[in-house]
C-alpha positions as CSV (number, residue, x, y, z in Angstrom):
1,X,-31.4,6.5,-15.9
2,X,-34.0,8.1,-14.3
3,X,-32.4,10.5,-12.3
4,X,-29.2,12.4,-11.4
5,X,-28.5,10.2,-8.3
6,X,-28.7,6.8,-10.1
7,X,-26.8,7.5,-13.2
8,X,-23.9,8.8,-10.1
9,X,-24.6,5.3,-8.5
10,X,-24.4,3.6,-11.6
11,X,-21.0,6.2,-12.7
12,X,-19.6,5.2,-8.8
13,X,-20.4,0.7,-9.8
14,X,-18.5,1.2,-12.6
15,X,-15.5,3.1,-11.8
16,X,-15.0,0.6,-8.9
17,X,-15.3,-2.1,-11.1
18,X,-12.8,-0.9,-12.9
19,X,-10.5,-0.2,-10.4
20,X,-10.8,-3.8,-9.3
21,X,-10.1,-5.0,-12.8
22,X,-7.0,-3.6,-12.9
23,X,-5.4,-4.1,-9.4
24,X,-6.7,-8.1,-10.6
25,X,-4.8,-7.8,-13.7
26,X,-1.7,-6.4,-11.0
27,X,-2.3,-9.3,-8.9
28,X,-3.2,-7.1,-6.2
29,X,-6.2,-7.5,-3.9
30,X,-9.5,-5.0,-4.7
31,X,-10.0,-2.1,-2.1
32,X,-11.9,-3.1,0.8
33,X,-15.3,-1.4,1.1
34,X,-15.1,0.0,4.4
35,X,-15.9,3.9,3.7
36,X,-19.4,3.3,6.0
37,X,-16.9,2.4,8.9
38,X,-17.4,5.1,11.7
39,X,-13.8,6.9,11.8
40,X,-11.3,5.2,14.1
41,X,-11.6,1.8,13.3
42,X,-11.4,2.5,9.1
43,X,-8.3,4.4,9.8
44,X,-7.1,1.2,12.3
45,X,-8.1,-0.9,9.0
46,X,-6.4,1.0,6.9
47,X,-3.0,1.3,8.8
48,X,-3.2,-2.6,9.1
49,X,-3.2,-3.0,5.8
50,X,-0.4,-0.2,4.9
51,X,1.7,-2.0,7.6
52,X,1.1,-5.2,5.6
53,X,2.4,-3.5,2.3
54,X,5.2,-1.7,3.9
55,X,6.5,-5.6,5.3
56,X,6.4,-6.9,1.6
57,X,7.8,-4.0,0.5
58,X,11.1,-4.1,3.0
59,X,11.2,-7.7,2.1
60,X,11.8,-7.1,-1.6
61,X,14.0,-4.6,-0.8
62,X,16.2,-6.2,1.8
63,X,16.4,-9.5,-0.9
64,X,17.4,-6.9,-3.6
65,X,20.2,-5.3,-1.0
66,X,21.1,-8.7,0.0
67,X,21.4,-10.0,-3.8
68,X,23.8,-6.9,-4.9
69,X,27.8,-7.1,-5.5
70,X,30.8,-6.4,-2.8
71,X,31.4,-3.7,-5.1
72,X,27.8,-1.9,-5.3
73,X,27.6,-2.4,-1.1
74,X,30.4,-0.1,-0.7
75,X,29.1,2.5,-3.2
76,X,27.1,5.8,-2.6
77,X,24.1,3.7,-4.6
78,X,24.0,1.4,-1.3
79,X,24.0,4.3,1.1
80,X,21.3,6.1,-0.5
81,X,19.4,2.7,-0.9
82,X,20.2,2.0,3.1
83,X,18.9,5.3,3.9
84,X,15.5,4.5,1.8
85,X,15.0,1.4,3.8
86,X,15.1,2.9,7.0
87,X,13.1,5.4,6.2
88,X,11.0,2.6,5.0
89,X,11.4,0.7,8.4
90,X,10.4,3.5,10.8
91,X,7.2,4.6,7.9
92,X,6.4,0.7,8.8
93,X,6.9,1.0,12.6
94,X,4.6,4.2,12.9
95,X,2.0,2.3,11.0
96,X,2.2,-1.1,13.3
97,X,1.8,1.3,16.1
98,X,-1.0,2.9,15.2
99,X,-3.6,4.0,18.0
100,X,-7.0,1.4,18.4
């Protein structure tokens, strides 16, 4: 490379590239590029997509509630877990309601 700033550049294309690889091999989506966004609407972005992960999120965890014995639903293991999920559900509230 001929200088500092393109061996960074070239540092920066890889590291993202293998970031990507492995939220592929997660089967999740690759980060958005959006850091050139003015302020306020990469935040709105990013919300919008947190609020999307905290909906799958209380999904999987309201299936794994749902799926669980009489006898675990009326143990301390449930109440903690209930707790978790509310917790979860305001997090996912505050997110939706985000300012524009």
């Amino acid at each position: 490379m001929a200088t500092n700033a393109q061996r960074q550049a070239a540092y920066r294309r890889r590291r993202r590239a293998q970031i990507d690889e492995a939220l592929t091999l997660r089967g999740l989506p690759s980060l958005p590029a959006i850091s050139t966004v003015p302020g306020w609407p990469r935040w709105k972005e990013a919300m919008g997509r947190i609020s999307a992960q905290f909906q799958v999120i209380e999904r999987e965890m309201s299936d794994y509630y749902d799926a669980r014995s009489e006898r675990w639903l009326e143990s301390e293991r449930a109440d903690t877990f209930n707790e978790s999920l509310e917790i979860l559900r305001i997090l996912a509230e505050s997110a939706e309601s985000w300012p524009d």
